[in-house]
N, C-alpha and C positions, 0 to 999 in steps of 0.2 A: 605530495604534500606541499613542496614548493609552490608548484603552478596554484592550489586552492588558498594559501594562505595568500598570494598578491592579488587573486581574484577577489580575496574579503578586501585585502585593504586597499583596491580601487576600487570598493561599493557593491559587487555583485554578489547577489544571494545563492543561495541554494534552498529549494523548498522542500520540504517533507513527501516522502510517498503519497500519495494519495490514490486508494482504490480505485477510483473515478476517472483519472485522467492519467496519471503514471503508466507508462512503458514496462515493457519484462526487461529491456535490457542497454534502451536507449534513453540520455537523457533528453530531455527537451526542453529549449528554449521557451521562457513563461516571463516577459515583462523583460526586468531587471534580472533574470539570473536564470536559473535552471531547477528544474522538476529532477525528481531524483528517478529513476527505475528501482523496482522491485528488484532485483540482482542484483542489487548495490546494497543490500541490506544482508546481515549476518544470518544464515541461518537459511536465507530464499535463495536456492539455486537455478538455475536458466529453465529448467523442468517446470517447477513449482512457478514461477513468474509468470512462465506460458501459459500456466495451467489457471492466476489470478486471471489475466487477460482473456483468455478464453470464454469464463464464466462470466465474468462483467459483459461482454460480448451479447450472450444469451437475453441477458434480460438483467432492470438491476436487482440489488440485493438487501430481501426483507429485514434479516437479523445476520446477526456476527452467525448463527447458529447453521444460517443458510447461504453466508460465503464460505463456510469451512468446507461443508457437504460438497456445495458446488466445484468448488476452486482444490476439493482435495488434500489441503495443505495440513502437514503435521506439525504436533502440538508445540513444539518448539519454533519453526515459525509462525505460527498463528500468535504467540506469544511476542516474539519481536513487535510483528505487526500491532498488539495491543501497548506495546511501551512506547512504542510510535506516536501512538493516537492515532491510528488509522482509521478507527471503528468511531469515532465521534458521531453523534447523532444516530444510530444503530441501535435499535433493544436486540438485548444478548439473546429472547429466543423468539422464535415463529411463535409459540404456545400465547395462545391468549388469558390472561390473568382473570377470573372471575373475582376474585378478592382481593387485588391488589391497587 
């Protein structure tokens, strides 16, 4: 806690998970600060982070509905992930809306 709070107050950030470019368990250097990993978050263990990474891997991802499928993750972290903001820009399903 030490080492991050004099990292905030010489200016360096820490950025949010991000499906897209986030690590399972490394952070990474992005500008001014650091990219957080998936494993750094409550609830995503080293299994499950693998398991984002993997599926991102494949191909990207249409709906919240078909990085759940894909990446396997259970309801409680898939939730973290939405407190997050991770899923911005995402329709929650594959299903195509005729009425909506």
């Amino acid at each position: 806690l030490e080492l991050a709070m004099e990292m905030y107050a010489r200016g360096f950030k820490f950025y949010p998970v991000d499906i897209y470019k986030s690590s399972a368990q490394k952070f990474l250097p992005v500008d001014d600060g650091l990219l957080l990993p998936f494993s750094a978050l409550p609830n995503v263990g080293l299994a499950a982070a693998q398991g984002i990474v993997a599926a991102r891997d494949e191909a990207d991802f249409v709906s919240v509905e078909d990085f759940q499928i894909r990446s396997k993750l259970n309801k409680s972290a898939m939730e973290i992930l939405r407190n997050e903001n991770c899923f911005a820009g995402l329709p929650e399903s594959t299903q195509i809306s005729l009425f909506g």
